[in-house]
Predicted model as a PDB file, atoms N, CA, C, CB and O in Angstrom, pLDDT in the B-factor column:
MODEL        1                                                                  
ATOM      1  N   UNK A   1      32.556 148.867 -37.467  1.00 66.00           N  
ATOM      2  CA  UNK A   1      33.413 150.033 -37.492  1.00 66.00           C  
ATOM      3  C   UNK A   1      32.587 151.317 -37.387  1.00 66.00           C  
ATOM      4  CB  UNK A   1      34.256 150.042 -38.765  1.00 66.00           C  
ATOM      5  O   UNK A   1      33.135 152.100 -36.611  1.00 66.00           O  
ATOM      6  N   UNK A   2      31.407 151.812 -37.929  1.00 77.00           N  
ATOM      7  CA  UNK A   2      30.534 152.210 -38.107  1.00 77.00           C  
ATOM      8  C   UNK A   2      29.928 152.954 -36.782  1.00 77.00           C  
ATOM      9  CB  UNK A   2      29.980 151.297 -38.686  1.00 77.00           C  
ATOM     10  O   UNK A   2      30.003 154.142 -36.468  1.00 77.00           O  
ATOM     11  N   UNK A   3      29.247 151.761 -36.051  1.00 77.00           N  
ATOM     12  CA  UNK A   3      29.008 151.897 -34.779  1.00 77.00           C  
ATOM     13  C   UNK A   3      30.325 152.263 -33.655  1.00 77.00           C  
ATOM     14  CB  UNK A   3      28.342 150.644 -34.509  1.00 77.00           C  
ATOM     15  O   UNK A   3      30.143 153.023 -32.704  1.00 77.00           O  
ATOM     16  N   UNK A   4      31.454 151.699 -33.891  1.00 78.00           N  
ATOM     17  CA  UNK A   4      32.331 152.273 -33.155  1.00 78.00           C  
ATOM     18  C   UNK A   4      32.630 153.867 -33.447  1.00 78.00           C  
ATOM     19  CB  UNK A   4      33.450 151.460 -33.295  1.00 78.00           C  
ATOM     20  O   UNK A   4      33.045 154.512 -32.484  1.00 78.00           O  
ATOM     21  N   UNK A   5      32.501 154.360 -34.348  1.00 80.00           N  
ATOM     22  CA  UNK A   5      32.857 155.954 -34.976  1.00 80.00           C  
ATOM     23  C   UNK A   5      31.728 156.326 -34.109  1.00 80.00           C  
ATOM     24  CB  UNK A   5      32.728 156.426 -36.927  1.00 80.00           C  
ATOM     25  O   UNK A   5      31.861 157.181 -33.234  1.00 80.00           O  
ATOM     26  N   UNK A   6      30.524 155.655 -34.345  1.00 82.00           N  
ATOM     27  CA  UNK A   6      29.702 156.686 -33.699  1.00 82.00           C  
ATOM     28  C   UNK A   6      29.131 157.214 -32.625  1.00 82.00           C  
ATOM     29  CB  UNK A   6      29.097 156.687 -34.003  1.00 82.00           C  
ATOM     30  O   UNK A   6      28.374 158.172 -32.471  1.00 82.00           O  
ATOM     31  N   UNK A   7      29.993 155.823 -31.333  1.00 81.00           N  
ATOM     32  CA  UNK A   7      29.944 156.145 -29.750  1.00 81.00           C  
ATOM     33  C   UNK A   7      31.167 157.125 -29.346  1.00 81.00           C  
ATOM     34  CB  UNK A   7      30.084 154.660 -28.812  1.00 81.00           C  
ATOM     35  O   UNK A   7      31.103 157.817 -28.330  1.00 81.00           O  
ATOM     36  N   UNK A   8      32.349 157.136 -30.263  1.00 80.00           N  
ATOM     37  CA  UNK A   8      33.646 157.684 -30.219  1.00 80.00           C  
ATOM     38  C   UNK A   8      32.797 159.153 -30.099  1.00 80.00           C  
ATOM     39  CB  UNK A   8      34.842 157.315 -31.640  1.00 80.00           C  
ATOM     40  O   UNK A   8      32.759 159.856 -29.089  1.00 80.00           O  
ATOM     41  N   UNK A   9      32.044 159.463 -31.555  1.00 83.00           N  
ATOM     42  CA  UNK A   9      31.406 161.076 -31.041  1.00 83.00           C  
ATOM     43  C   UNK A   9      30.902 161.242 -30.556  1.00 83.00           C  
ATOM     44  CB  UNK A   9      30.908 161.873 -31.424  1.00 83.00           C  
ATOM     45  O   UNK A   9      31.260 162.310 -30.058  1.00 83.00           O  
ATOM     46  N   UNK A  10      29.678 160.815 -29.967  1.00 84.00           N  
ATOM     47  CA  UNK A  10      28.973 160.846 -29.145  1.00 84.00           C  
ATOM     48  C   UNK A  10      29.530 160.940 -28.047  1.00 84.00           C  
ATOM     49  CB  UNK A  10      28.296 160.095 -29.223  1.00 84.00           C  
ATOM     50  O   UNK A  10      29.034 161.956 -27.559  1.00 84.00           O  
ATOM     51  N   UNK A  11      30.266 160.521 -27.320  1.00 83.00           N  
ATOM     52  CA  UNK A  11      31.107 160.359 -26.090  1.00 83.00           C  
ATOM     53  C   UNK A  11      31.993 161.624 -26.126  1.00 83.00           C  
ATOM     54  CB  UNK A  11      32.008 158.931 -26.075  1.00 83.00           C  
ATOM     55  O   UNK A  11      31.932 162.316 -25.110  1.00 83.00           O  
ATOM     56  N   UNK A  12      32.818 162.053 -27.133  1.00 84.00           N  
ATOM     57  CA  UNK A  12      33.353 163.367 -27.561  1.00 84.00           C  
ATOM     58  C   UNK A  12      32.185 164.644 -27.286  1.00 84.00           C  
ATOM     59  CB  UNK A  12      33.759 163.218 -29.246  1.00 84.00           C  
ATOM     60  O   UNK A  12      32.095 165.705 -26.669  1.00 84.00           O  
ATOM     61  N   UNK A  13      31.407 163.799 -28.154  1.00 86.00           N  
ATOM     62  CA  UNK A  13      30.294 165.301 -27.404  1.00 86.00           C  
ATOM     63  C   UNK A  13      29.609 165.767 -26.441  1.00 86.00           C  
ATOM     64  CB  UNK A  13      29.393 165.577 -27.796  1.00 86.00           C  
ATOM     65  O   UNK A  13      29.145 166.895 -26.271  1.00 86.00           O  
ATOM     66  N   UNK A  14      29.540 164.271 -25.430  1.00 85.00           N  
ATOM     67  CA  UNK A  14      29.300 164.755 -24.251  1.00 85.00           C  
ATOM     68  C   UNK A  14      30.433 164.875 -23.294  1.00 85.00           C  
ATOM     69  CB  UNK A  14      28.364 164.053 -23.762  1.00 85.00           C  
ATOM     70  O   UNK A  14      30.252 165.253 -22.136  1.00 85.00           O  
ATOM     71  N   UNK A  15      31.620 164.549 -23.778  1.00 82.00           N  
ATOM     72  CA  UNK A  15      32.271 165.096 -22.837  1.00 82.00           C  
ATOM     73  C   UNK A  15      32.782 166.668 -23.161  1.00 82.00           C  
ATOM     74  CB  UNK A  15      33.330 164.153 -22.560  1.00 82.00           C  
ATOM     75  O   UNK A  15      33.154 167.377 -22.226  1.00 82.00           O  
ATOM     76  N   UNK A  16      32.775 167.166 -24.539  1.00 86.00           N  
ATOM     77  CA  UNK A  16      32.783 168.673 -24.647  1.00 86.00           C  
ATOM     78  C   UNK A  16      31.782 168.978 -23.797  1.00 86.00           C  
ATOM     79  CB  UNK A  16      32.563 169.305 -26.049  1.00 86.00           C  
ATOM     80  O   UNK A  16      32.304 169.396 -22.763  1.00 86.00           O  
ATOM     81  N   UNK A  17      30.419 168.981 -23.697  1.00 85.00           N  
ATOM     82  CA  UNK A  17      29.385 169.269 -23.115  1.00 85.00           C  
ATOM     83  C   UNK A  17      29.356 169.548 -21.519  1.00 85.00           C  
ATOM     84  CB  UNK A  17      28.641 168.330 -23.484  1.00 85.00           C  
ATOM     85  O   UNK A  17      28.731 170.414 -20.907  1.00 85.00           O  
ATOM     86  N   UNK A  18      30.250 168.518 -21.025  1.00 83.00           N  
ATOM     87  CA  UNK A  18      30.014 168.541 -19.817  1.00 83.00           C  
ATOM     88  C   UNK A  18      31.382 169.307 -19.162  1.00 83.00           C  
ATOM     89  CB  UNK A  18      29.671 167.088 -19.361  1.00 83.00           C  
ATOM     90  O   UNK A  18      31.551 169.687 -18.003  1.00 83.00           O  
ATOM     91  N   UNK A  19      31.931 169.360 -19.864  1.00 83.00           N  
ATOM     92  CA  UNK A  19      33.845 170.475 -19.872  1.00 83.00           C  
ATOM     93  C   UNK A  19      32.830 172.013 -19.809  1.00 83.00           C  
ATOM     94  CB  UNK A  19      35.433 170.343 -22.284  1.00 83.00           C  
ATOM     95  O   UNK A  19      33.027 172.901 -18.980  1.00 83.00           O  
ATOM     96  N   UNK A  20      31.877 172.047 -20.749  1.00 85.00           N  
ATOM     97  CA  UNK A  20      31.731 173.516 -21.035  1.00 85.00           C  
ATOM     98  C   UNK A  20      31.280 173.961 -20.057  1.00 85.00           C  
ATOM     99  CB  UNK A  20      30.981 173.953 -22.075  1.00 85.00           C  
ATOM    100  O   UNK A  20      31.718 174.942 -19.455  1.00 85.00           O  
ATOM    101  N   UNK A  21      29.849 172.954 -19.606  1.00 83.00           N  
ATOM    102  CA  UNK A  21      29.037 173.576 -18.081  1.00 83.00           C  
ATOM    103  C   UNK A  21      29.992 173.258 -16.907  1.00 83.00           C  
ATOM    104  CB  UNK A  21      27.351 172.700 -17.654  1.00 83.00           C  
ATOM    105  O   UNK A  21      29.420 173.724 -15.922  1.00 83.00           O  
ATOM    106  N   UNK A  22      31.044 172.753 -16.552  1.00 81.00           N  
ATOM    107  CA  UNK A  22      31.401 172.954 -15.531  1.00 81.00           C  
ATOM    108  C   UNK A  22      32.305 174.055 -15.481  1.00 81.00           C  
ATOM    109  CB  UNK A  22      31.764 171.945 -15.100  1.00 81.00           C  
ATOM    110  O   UNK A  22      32.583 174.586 -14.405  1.00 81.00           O  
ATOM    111  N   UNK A  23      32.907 174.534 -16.842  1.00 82.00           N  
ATOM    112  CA  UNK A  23      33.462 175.618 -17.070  1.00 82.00           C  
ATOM    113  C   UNK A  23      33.000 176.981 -16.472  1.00 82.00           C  
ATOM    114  CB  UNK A  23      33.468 175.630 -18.257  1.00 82.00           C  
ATOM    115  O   UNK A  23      33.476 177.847 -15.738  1.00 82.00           O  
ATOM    116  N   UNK A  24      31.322 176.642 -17.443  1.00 82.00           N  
ATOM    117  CA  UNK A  24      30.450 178.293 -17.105  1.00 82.00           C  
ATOM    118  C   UNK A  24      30.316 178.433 -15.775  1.00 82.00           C  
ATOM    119  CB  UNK A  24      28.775 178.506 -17.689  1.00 82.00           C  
ATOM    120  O   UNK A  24      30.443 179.551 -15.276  1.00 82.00           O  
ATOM    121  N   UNK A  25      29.970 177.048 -14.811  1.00 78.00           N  
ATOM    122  CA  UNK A  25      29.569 177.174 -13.674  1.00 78.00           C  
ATOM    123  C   UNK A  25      30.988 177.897 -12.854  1.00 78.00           C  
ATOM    124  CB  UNK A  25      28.993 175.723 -13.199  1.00 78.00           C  
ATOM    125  O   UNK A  25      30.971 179.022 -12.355  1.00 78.00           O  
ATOM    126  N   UNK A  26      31.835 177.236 -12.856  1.00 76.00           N  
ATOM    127  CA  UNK A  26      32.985 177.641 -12.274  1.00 76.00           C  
ATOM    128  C   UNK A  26      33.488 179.110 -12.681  1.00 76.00           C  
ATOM    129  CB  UNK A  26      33.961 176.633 -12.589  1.00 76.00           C  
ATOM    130  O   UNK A  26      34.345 179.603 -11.948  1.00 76.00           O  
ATOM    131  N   UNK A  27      33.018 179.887 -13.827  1.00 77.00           N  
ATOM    132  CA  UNK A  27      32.974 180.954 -13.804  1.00 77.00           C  
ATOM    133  C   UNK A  27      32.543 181.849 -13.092  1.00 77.00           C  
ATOM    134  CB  UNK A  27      32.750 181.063 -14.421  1.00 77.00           C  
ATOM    135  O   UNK A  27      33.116 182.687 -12.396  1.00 77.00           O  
ATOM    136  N   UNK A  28      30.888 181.517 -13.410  1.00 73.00           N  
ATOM    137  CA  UNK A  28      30.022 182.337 -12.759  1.00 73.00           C  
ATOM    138  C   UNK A  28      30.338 182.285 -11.198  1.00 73.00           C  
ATOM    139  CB  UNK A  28      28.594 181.923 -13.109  1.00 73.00           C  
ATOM    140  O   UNK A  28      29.965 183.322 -10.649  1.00 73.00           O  
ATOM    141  N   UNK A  29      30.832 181.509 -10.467  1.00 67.00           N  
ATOM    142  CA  UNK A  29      30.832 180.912  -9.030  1.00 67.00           C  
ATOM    143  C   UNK A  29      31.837 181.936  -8.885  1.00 67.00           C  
ATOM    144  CB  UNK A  29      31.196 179.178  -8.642  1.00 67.00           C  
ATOM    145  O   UNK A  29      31.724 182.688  -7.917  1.00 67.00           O  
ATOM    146  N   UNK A  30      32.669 182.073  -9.573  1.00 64.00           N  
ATOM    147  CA  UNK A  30      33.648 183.115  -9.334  1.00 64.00           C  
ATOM    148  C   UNK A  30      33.208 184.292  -9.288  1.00 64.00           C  
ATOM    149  CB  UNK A  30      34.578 183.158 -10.162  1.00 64.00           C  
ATOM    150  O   UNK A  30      33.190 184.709  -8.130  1.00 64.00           O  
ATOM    151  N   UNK A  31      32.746 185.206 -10.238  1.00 64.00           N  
ATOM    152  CA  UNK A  31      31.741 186.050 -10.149  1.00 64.00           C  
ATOM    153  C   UNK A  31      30.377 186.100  -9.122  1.00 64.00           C  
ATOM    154  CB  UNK A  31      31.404 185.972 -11.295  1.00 64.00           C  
ATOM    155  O   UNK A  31      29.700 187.125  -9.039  1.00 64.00           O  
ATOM    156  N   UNK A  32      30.112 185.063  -8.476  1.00 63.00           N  
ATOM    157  CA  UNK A  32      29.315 185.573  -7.650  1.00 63.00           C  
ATOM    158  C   UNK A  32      29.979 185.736  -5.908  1.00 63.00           C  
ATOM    159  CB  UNK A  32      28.066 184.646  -7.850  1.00 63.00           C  
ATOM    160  O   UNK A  32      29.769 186.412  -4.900  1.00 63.00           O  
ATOM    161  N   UNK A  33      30.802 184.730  -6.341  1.00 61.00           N  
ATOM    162  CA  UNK A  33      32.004 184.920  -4.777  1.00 61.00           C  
ATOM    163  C   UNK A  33      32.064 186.382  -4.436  1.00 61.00           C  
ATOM    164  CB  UNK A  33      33.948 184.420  -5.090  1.00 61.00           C  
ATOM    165  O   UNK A  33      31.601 186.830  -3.387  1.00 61.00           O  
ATOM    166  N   UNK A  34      32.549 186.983  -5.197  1.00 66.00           N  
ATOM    167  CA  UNK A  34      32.682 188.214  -5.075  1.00 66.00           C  
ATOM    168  C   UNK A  34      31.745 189.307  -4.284  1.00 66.00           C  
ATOM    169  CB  UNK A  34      32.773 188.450  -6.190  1.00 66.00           C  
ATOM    170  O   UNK A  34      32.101 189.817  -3.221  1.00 66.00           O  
ATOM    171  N   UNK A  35      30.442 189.615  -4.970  1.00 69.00           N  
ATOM    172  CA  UNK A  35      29.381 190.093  -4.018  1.00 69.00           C  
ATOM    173  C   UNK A  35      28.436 189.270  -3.113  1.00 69.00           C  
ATOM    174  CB  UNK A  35      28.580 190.773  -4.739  1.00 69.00           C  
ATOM    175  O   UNK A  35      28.073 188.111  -3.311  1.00 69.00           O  
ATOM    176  N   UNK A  36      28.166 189.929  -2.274  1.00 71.00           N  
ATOM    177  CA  UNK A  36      27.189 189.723  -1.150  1.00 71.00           C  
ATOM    178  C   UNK A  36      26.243 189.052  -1.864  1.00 71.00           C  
ATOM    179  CB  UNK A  36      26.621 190.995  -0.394  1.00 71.00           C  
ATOM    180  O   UNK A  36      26.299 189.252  -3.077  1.00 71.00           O  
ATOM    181  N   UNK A  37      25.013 187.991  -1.307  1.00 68.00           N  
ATOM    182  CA  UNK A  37      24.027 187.267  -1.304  1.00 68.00           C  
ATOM    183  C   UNK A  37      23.038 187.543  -0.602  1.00 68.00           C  
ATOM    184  CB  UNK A  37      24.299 186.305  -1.106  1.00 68.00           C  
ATOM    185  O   UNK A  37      23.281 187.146   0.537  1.00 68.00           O  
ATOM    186  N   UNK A  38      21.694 188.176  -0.678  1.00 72.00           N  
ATOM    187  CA  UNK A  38      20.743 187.489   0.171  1.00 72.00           C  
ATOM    188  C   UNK A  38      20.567 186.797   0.528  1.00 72.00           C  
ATOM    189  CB  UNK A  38      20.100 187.361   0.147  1.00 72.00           C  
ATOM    190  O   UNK A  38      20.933 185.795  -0.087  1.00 72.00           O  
ATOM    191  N   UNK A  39      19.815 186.578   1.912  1.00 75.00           N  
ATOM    192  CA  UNK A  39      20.009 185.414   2.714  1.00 75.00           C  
ATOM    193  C   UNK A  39      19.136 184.166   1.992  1.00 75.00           C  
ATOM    194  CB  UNK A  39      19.518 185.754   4.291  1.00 75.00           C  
ATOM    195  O   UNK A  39      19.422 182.972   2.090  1.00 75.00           O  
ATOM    196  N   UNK A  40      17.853 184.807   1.145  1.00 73.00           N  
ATOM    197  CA  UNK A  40      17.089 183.722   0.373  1.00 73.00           C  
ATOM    198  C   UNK A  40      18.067 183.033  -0.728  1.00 73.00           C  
ATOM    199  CB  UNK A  40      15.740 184.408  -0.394  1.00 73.00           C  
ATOM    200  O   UNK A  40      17.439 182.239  -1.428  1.00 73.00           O  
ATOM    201  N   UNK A  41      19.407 183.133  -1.049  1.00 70.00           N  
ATOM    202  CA  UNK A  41      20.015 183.083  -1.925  1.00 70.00           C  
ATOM    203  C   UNK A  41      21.231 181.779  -1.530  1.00 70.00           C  
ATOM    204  CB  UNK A  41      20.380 184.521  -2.210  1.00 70.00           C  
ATOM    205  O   UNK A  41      21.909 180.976  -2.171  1.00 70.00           O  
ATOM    206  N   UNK A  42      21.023 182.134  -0.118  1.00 71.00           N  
ATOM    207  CA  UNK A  42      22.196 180.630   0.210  1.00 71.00           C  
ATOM    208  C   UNK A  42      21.971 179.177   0.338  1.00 71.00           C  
ATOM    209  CB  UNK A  42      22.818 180.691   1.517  1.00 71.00           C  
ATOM    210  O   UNK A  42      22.806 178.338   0.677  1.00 71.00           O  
ATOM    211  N   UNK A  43      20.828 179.004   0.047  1.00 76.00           N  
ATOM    212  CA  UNK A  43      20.841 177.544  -0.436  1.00 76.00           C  
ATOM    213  C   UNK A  43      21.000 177.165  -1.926  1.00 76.00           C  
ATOM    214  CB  UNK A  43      19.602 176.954  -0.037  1.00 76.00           C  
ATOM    215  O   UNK A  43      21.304 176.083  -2.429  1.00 76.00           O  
ATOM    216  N   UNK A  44      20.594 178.830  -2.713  1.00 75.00           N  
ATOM    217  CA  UNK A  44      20.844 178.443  -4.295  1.00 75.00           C  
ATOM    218  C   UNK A  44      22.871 178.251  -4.437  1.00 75.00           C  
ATOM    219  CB  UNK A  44      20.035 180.175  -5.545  1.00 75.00           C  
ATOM    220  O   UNK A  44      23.430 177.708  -5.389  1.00 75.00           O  
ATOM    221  N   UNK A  45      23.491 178.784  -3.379  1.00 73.00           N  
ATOM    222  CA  UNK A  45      24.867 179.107  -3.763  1.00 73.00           C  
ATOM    223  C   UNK A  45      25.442 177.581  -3.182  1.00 73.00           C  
ATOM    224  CB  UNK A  45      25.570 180.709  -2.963  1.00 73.00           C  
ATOM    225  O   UNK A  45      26.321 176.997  -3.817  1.00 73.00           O  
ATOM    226  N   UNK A  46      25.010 177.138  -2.233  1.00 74.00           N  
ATOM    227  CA  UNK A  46      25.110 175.646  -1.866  1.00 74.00           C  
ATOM    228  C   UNK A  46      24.762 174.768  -3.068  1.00 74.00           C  
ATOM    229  CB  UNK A  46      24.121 175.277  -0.655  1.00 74.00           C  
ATOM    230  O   UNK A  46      25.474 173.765  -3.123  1.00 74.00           O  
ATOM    231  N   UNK A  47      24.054 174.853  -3.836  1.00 78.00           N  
ATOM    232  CA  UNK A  47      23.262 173.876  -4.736  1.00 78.00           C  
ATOM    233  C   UNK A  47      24.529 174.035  -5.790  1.00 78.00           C  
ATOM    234  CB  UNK A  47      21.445 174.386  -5.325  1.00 78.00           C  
ATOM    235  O   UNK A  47      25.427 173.210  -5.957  1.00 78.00           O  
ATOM    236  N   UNK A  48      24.379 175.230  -6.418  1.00 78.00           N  
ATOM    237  CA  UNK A  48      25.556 175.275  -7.467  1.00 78.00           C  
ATOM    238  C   UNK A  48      26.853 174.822  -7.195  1.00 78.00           C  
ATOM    239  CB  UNK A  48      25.793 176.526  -7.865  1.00 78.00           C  
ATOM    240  O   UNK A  48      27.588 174.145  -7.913  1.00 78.00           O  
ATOM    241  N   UNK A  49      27.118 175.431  -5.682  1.00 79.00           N  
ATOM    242  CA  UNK A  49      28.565 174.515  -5.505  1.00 79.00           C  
ATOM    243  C   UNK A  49      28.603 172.599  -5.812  1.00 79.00           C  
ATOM    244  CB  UNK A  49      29.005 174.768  -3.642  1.00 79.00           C  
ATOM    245  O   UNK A  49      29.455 172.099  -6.547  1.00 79.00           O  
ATOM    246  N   UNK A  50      27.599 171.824  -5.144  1.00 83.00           N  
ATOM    247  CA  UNK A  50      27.076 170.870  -5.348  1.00 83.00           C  
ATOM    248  C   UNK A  50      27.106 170.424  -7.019  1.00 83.00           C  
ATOM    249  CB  UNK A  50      25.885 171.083  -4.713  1.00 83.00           C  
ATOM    250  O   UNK A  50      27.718 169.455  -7.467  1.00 83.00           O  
ATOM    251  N   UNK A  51      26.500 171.139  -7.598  1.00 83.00           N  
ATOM    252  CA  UNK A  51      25.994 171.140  -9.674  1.00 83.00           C  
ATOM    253  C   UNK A  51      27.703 170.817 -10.087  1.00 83.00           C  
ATOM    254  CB  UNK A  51      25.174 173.506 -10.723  1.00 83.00           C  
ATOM    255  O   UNK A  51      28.061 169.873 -10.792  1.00 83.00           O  
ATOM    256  N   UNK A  52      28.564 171.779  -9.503  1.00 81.00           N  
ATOM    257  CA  UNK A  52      30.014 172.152 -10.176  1.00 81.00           C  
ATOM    258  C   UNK A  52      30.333 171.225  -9.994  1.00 81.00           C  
ATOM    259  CB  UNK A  52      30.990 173.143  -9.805  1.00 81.00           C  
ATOM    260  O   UNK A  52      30.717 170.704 -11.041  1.00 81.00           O  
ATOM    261  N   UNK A  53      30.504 170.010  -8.377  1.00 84.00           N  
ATOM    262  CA  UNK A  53      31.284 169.426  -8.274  1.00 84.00           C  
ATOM    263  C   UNK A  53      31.038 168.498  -9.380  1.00 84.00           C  
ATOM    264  CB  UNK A  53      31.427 169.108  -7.114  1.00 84.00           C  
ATOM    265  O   UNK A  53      31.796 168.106 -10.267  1.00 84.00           O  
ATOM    266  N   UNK A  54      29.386 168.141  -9.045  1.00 84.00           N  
ATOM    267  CA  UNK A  54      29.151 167.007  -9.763  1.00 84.00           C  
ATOM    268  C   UNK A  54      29.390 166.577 -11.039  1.00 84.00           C  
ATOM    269  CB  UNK A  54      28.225 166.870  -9.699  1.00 84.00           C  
ATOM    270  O   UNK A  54      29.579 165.429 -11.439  1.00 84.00           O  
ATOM    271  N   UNK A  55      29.349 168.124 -11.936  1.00 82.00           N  
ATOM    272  CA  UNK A  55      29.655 168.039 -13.487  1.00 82.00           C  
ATOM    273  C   UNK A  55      30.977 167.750 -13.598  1.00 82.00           C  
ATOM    274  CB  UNK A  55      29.371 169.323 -14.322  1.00 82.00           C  
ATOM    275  O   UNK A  55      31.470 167.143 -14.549  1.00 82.00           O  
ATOM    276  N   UNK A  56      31.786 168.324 -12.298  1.00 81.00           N  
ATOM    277  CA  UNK A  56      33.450 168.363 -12.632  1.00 81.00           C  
ATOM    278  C   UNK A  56      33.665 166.966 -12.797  1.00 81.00           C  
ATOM    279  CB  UNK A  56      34.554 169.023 -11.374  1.00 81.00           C  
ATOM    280  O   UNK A  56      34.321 166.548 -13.751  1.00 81.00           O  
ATOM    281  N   UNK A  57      33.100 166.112 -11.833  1.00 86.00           N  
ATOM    282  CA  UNK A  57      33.536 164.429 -11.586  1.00 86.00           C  
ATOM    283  C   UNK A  57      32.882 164.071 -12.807  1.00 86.00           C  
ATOM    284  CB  UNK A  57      32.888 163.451 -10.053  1.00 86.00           C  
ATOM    285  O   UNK A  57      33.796 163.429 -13.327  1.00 86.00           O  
ATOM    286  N   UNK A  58      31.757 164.028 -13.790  1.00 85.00           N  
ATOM    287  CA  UNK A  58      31.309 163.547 -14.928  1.00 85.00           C  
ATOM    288  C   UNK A  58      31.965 163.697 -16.017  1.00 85.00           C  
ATOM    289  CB  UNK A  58      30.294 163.912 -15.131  1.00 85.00           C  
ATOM    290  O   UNK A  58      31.922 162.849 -16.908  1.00 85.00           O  
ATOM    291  N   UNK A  59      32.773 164.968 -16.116  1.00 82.00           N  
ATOM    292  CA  UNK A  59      33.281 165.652 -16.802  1.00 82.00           C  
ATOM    293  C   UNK A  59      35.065 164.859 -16.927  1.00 82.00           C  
ATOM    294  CB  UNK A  59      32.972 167.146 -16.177  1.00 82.00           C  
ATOM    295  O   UNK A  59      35.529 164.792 -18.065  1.00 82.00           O  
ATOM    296  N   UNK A  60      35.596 164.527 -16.205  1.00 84.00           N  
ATOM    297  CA  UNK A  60      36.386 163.769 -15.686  1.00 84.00           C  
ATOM    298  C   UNK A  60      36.216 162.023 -16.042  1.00 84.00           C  
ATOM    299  CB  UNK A  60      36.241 164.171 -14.319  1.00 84.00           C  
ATOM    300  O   UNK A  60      36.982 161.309 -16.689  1.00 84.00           O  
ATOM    301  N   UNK A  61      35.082 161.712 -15.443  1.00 85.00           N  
ATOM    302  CA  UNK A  61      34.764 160.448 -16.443  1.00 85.00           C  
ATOM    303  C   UNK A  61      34.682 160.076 -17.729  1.00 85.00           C  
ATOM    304  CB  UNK A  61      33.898 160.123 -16.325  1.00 85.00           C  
ATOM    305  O   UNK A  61      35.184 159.098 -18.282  1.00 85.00           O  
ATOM    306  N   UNK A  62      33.799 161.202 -18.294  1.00 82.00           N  
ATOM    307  CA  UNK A  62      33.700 161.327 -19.404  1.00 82.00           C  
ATOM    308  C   UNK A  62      35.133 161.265 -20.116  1.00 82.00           C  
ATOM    309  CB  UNK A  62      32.960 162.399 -19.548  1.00 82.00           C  
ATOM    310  O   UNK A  62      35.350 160.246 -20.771  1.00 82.00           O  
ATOM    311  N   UNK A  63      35.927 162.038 -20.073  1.00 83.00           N  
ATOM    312  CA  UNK A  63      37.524 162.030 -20.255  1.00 83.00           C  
ATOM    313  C   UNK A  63      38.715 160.588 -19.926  1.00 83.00           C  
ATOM    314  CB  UNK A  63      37.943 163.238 -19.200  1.00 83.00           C  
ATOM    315  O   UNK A  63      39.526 160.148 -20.741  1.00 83.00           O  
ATOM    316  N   UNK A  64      38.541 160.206 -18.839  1.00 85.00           N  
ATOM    317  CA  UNK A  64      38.819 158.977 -18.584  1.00 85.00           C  
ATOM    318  C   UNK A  64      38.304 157.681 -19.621  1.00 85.00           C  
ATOM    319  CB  UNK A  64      38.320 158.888 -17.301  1.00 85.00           C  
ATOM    320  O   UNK A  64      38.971 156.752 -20.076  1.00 85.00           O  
ATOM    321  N   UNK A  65      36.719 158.039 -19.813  1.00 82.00           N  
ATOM    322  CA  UNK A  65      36.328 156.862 -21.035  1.00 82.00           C  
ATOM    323  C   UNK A  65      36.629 157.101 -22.576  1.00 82.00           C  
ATOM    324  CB  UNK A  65      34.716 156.629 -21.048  1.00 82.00           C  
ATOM    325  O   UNK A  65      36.625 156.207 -23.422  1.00 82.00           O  
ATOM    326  N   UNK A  66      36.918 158.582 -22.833  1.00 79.00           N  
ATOM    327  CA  UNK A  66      37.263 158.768 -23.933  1.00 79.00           C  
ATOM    328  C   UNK A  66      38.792 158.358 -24.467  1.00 79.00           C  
ATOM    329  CB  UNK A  66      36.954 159.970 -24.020  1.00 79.00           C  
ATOM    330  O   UNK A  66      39.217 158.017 -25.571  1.00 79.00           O  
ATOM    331  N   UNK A  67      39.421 158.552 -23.151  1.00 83.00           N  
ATOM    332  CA  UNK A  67      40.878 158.030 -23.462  1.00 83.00           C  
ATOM    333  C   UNK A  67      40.935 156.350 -23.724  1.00 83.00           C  
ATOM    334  CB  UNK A  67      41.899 158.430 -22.089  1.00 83.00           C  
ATOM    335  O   UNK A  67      41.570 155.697 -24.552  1.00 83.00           O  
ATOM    336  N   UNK A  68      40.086 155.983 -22.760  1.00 81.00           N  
ATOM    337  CA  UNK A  68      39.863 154.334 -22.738  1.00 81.00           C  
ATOM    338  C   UNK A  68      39.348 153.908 -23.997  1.00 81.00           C  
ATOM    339  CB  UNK A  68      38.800 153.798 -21.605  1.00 81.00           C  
ATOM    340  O   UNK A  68      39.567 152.760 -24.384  1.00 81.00           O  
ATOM    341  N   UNK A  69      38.707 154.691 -24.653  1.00 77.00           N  
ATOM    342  CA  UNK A  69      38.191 154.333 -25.998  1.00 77.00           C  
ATOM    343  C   UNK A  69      39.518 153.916 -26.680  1.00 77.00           C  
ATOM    344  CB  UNK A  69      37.366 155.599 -26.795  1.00 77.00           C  
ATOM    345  O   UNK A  69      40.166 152.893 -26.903  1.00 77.00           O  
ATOM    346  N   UNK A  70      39.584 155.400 -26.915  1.00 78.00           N  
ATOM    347  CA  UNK A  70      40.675 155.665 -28.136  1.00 78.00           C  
ATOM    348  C   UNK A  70      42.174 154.616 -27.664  1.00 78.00           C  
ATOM    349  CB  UNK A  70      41.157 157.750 -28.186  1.00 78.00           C  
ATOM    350  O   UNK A  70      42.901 154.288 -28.602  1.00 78.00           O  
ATOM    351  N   UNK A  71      42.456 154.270 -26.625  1.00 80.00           N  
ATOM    352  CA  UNK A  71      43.164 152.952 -26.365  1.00 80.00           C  
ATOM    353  C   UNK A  71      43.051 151.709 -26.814  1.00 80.00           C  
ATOM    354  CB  UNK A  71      43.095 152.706 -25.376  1.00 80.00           C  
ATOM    355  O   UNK A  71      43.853 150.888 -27.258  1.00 80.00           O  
ATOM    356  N   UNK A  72      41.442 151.727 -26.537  1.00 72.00           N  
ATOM    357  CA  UNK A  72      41.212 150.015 -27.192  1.00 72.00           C  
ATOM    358  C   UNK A  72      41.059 149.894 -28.655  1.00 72.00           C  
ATOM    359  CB  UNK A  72      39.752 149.247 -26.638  1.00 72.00           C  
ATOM    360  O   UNK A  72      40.902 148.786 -29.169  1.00 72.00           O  
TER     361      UNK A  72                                                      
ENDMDL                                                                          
END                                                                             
């Protein structure tokens, strides 16, 4: 029982974790949409788009297994 409590948080905390950074990212992405980029700057704005998706889909898993937990 023990060990089950303690993947339940753990799993809770990384999926807060990974909600928050795709949060900030998707913020900031918004905020930078807005102004102009240097041209040395568009592969960093490619990369982050890339970071967002990826956290979004982890972030999403993460959620999917937490529900699956708390089911079984």
């Amino acid at each position: 029982m023990t060990a089950w409590m303690l993947e339940m948080v753990g799993l809770l905390v990384t999926t807060i974790g990974a909600l928050v950074a795709f949060l900030h990212l998707h913020q900031t992405s918004r905020e930078i949409g807005n102004t102009p980029l240097p041209a040395e700057c568009a592969p960093l704005a490619r990369d982050r788009r890339l970071l967002m998706i990826t956290m979004g889909l982890m972030a999403g898993w993460f959620v999917i297994q937490y529900i699956g937990m708390i089911l079984i």
